[in-house]
Each structure stands twice: as C-alpha cells, then as structure tokens.
N, C-alpha and C positions, 0 to 999 in steps of 0.2 A: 504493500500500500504506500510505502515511504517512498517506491520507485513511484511509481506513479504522479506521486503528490508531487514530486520534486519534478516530472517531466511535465507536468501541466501546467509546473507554477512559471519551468521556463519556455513553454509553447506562449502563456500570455507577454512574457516582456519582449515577445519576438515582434518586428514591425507587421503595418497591415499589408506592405506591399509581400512578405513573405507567404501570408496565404491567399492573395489574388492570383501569384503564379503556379498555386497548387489544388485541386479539386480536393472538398472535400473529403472523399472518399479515400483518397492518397493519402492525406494527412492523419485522418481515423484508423486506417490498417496499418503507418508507422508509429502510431500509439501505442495500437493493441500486438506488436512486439515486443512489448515490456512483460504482457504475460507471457508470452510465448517461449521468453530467456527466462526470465524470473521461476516459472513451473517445474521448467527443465532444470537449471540448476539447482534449486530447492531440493529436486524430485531424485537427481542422477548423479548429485556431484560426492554426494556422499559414500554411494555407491562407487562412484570412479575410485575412492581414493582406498574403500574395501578390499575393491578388487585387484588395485594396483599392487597392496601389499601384499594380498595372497597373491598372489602370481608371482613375483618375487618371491617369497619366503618358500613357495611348491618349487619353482625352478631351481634352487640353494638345495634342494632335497635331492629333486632329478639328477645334480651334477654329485652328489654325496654317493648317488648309486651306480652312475655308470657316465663316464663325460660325453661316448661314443653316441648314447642312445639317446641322452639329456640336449645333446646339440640335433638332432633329428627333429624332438617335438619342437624347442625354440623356434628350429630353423620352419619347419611346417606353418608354426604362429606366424613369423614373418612375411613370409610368403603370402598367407590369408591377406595379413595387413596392406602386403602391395597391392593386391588383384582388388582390396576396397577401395583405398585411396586413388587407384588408376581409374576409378567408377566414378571418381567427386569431382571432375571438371565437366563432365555430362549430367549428374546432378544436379551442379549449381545451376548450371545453363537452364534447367528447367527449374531450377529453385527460383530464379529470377525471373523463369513465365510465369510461373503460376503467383511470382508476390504481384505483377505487374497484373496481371488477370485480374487476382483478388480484387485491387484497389481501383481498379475498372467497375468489376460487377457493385464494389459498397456505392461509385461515383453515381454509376447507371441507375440504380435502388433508390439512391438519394433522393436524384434529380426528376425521379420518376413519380417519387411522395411531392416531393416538391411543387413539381408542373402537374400534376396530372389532370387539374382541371384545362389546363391549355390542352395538354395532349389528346384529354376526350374530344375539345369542341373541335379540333382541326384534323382528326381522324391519325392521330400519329401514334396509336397504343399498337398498333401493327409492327410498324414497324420498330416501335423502343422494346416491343416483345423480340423480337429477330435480333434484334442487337444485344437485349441480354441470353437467347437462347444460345445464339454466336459466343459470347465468351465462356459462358458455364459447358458448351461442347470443344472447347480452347482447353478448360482447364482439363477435363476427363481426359482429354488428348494427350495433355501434358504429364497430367496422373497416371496415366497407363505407360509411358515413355520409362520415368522412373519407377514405377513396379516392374517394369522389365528387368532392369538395369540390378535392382535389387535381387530380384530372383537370380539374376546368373550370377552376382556374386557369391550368392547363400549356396546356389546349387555348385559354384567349383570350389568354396570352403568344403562343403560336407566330400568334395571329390579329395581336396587334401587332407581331410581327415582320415577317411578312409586308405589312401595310400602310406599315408601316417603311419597308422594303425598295424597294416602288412608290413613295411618298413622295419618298424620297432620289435616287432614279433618274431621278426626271421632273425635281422641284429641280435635278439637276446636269446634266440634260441643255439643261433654259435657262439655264444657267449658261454651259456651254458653247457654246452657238449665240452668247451672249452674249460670246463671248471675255473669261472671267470664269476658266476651269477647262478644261483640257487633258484630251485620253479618257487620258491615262496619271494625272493629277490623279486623275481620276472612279476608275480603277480602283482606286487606292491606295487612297483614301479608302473603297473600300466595301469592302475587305480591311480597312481599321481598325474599321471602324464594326462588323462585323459582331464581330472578335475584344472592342469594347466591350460589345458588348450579352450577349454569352458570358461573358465575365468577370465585367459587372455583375449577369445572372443567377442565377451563383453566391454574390455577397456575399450578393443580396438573399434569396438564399433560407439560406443561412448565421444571417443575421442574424435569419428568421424562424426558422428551427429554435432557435435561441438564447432567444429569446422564449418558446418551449414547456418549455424546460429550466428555466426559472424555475420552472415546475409541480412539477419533478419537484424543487428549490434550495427551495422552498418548505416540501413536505412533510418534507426534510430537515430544514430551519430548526426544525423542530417538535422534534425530538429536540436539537439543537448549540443552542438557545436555552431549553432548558429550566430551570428552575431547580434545581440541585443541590441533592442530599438536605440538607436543611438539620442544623444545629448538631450534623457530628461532632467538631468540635474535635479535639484533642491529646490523647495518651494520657496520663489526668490522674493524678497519684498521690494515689489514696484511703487511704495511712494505715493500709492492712488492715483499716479499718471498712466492715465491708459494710452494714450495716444499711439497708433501705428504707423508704424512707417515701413514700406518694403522699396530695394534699391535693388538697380538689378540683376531683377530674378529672371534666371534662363531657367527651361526644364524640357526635357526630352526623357520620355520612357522608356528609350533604347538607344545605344551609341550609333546604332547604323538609323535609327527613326528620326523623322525632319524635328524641329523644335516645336514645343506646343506652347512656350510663352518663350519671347521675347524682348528682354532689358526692361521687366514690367516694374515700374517707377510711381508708387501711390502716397498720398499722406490722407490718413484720415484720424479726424482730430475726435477727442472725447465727447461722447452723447450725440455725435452726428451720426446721421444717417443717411445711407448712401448704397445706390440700386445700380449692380452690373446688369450690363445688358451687352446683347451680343447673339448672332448666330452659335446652333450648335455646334460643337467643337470649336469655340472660341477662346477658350482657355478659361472658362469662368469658373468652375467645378473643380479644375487644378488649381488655379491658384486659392482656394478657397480651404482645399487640402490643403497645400506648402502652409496658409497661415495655421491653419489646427494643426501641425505637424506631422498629420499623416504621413504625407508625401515631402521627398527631401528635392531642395530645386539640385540645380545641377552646377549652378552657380548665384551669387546673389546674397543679399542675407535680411531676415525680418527686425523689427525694431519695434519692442515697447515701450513707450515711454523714452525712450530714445539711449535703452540700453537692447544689446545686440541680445535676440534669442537664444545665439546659442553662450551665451552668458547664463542668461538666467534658465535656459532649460525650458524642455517642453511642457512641466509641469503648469509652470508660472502661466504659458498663455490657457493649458486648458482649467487650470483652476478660476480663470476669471471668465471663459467662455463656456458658450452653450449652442448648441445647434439643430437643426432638423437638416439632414441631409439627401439630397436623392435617393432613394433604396434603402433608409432608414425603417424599421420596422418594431415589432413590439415583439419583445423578447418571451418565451414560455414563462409563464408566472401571473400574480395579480394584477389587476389596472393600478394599485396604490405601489406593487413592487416596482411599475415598470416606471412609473413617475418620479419615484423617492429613490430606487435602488438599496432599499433596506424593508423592514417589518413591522418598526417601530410608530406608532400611534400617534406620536409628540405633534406630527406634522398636518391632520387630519382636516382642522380647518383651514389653512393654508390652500389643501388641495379643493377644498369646498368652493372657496371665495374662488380661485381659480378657474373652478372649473361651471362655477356660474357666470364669471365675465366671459369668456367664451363659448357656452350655451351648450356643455355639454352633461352637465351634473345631471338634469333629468336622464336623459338617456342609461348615465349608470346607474342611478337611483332603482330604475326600471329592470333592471337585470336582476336576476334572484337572488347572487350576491353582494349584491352594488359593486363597491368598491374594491372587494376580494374575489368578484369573480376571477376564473383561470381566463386566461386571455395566449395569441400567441400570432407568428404571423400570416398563419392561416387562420387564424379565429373569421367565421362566416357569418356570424351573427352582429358586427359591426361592418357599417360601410368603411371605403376607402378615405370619409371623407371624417367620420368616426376615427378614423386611425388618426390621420393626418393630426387633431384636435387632442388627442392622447401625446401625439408625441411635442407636439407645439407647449401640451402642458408640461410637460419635463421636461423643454428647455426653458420656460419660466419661472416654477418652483426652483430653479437652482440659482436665482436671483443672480444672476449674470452682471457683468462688466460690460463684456463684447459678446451679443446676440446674433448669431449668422443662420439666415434661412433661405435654404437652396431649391427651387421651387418648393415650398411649403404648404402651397397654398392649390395644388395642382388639382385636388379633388374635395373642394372647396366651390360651394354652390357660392353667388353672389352674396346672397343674403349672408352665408355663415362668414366670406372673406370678408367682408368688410365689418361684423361683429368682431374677428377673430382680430383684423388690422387695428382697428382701433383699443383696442388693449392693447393688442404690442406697441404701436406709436404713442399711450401714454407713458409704456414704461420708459423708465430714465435710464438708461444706458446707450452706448454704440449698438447701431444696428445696420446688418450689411445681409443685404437683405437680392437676391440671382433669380430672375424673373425672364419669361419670355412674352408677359404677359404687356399690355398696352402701357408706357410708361408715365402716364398720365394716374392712373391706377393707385399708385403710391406718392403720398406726401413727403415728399424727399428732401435732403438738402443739397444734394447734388447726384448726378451720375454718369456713371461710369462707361464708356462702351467699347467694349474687344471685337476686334478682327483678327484674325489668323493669329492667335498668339499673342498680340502685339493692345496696348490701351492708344484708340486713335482719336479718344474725344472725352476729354472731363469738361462740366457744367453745370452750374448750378438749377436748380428747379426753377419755376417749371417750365419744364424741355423747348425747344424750338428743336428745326431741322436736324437732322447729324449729318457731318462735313468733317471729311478727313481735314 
C-alpha cells in the first residue's frame, strides 16, 4: 500500500502536459505494475532465497559423494538454465505486446464508458466493438506465442532430466563395479541429485520471471523518474499587488511545430477587466495556461506584481487564482465537495448566498440530496448549463484575486448569462475573462485581440472596429 501511496503521491506532482501525451489507459496499467512487482516479490522472493540455499547446501552434499556424478546434475541444471534464458528475448518481445495490448484495450474501455452516448447517436458501437475485439484477439495471439515458447522449454528440461537421470545411473553404476560407491551411496545420491535439480528449477525459473518484471519496473520507472512539475516554489507573499505582466512569451508545443504565441506582450493592472478575443487557435486558451502554469512558454516570462513567477513559484499565482476552463468538468463526489474541495460544513452559507446570486440553489435544493447529492461528469440529470453554474461556483467560493473564465458561459441561456455576469462583474477582483461571443456582451475595461499567435489590437471598451 506504501508503494502505491508513494507512486500516486508522485503521479500528482507530475505536470499536466505529462498526461495529455498519455491515454488514460496507459497511465492506469503502469500503475497497476506496482501490484504486479509488489505480489510477486512478496509472494516469491522469499522462496528464491529458500531455494537458493538448499540448492547450495544439496550441491556441497553431491560433490561430498562423488565430484564425477555431482558435476553431471550441476552441469544438467545449467544447461536447463540456458535453453530458458535463450527463450527471454522472445518472451519479452511478447511481454511488451501484450503490456502494449493491455493498455490499448483499458484506453478503448475507457473511452468507450466515456463516449458512449456519442458512439450510440452516430452509429460507431460497430465499429469501437471491432476494435476492441481486434486487440483482445492480438492479445490470445500473443498468449499462445509465449505458451508455446514455455512448453518447449518445460518439455527439453524434462528431456534433460531425463538424460540426467540415464547419465548418472550408468556413471555410478561403474563406479560401483569399480568399488568406488556403494548401491546404498548410488541411492542416496540420486535422492539428492534429483531434490537439486527440483530446487534449482525453481531459482532458475524464479530468477527468469524476475527478469520479465523489469518490463513491467521499467514502465513504472516512466512515471517514479519523471521530472516534477517544475518551479512551484513556496507560497510567496505578493504584497497584495496583483498586477500582471507577461513579456515575451513564445510557445510552441513541439520543436518541429510552427509557434502558437508570439512575443505576446500584456499588462493588466489590479481589478480590471479584460476580454481576449480572437479566432480559434488564436492562442487565447495557451496563453491563459502559460498564466495558470499549466503550460511552460518556450521562452518569455510572467510577472506578478512585478516580481518574476518563476521567483515566486506557481503556487503564488494559483493561490490567488480561480478558473472555469474549457473541458472543465465536475469531479465524482458531492455538489458541496466539488465547490469547496473538502467535507466540512463551516462553508454552507457561503455556498447558499452563492448559489442564489447565480440562480442555481433551487435547482439543488430540488434534488433528493440537495447539496450532497453524488454528482460526476456524466451526471445526466443536470444540464450543461447546470454544470457550467456548478463550476463558475467554485471559482467564486475560493474568493479569488485573478478570476479567469474560458468560455464559461458557453451553455448558458441568455437569461442565466447575464444573471450569472453580473455577479461576476460585481465581484472585486481581476477578471480575464476568453469569449467568442459578441464583444459588446461584456462590460469590459479593455480588450484584447489575437491573431495567429500574435496580440494585434488592445483597446479600451467599448469596442469600435478591429485594425491590425
């Protein structure tokens, strides 16, 4: 349980980019390696080290009765051990299809709970069935490859047992003519020799299973060797100067990929508010990461209060921020856990008063268990637009500094956006607020507008034309 806690605890300080480039699925079957290693040596290591002594201490016996007949079984054991170990680079190879397989079929199952209402309306359960009947007939494929492999090892062990066995027999039967070894000698000895070749069976196959677990210590290694989210530093004290400033910030999400901001250059001063706007893939959404630290620029650097972030650490900006992000959702748990991120009751009317300025409190009220109902990001019994209003509350309970909201508002009937804006526009904080929406919409103090990367137009409210 100790592995476990300790790889989860270092799976969270890993950045978000680390699990963007990895399917779920991947990253849950090299978790569940911890049991895999952890079982095994628990289960076998104890046993190796049994078996290793007996086998020693019987070989010391063998060579006490005859050195001729005691180098015959050793050498027999040896030989087994080669014809296994010649079998583990065909192994792994399949070791490595079926971990690959595995972490396919958990990807496919995922995404298949996941989507499946998409997958029903648009007719695609055909074919995500073909795809995972495709890899579960990949793995059998794979599984029979190495039952192969295994059989013929087991079956030319038992062929050098057997020759062993004749070997040793004949050996000590001229031994004995030879008045060298006595038939009570001969018998003892082949009761040793046989519980050596038993015992050393077991190291040697111990010690190849051992060898396969690196596979699975390896993929692990991938996650315990990672490099931690870099520069959160200590919770710095800003002075209650919020003010931001970014200089320029480049970013590209790949060295060979075009740039997606360019030398982006903004000041925005405490309690203003301020509306990017821009075509999709305008860079609005990255740089909006870069400031919550999700996303590291490529070059550039942010400023609060007009000390350098990566001074104060990423702590510092998200202690004083709050967000509704694109693809933000509500976590498995209550409506009060998903708002507050704890259990505790202290906060209850907080969430009330909140959740009547934005016109959602009936709605929960109305649920069987208001506020403790289970909730999650399929929960079906709340609109999209329900959610939206859930999650807008839990960047407001957390009484923010710098308020940032990335279309927030996207399933958001008229009536409820403009209930839901005007609470946000009385609260006093910065508010940075990524719309695609009419910019007339929001009461602004200024905005912002991206092209290709690039800020081609600041201006105060409210709007006229946009002119590079």
């Amino acid at each position: 349980s100790n592995w476990r806690s300790n790889v989860f605890s270092k799976l969270t300080r890993l950045p978000v980019d680390f699990f963007k480039s990895r399917g779920f699925g991947n990253i849950m079957y090299r978790f569940k390696s911890i049991d895999i290693i952890q079982n095994y040596l628990s289960d076998k290591l104890s046993a190796l080290i049994l078996n290793v002594t007996s086998s020693i201490i019987i070989a010391v016996i063998l060579l006490s009765y005859n050195v001729e007949l005691a180098a015959i079984v050793i050498m027999a054991s040896l030989l087994y051990s080669v014809v296994r170990f010649s079998a583990y680079f065909y192994i792994k190879e399949n070791q490595l299809s079926t971990i690959a397989l595995k972490s396919r079929e958990q990807s496919v199952l995922i995404n298949t709970l996941k989507f499946i209402q998409t997958h029903k309306l648009y007719g695609g359960l055909h074919r995500i069935h073909n795809q995972y009947h495709g890899i579960i007939t990949d793995e059998a494929s794979v599984s029979a490859k190495s039952q192969i492999i295994t059989m013929i090892a087991t079956n030319i062990n038992q062929f050098i047992s057997g020759f062993r066995n004749i070997l040793v027999l004949f050996v000590a039967v001229l031994l004995a003519l030879n008045n060298e070894m006595t038939i009570g000698m001969i018998f003892a000895f082949t009761a040793y020799s046989v519980e050596f070749s038993r015992r050393s069976t077991i190291v040697i196959n111990l010690i190849y299973k051992i060898q396969l677990l690196k596979i699975q210590s390896s993929r692990l290694a991938e996650i315990v060797h990672a490099t931690d989210e870099s520069g959160l530093g200590s919770y710095f004290d800003l002075n209650e100067n919020y003010n931001l400033s970014a200089r320029g910030i480049y970013h590209q999400y790949d060295k060979l990929a075009p740039l997606v901001l360019v030398n982006i250059n903004i000041d925005i001063s405490e309690n203003e508010t301020v509306l990017l706007t821009g075509d999709s893939g305008s860079g609005k959404s990255t740089f909006i990461n870069i400031m919550l630290g999700i996303t590291e620029p490529v070059a550039g650097s942010l400023f609060i209060g007009g000390v350098n972030i990566k001074k104060t650490g990423k702590h510092a900006i998200r202690e004083i921020t709050s967000s509704v992000l694109q693809g933000d959702s509500l976590f498995p748990g209550t409506i009060y856990e998903n708002i507050t991120f704890n259990d505790s009751l202290d906060n209850i009317d907080q969430i009330h008063e909140i959740a009547n300025a934005i016109g959602i409190h009936d709605v929960i009220t109305r649920l069987p268990l208001g506020y403790f109902t289970q909730v999650g990001d399929m929960s079906d019994f709340l609109s999209g637009g329900e959610k939206q209003k859930l999650l807008i509350m839990r960047a407001l309970f957390k009484k923010p500094k710098i308020l940032i909201l990335d279309e927030a508002d996207s399933n958001l009937d008229i009536f409820s956006e403009k209930k839901v804006f005007d609470v946000i526009m009385n609260y006093k904080c910065t508010k940075i607020i990524v719309s695609h929406k009419n910019e007339r919409t929001y009461p602004v103090d200024r905005i912002i507008h991206f092209r290709k990367g690039e800020v081609i137009a600041i201006r105060n409210s409210p709007p006229g034309p946009i002119h590079d």
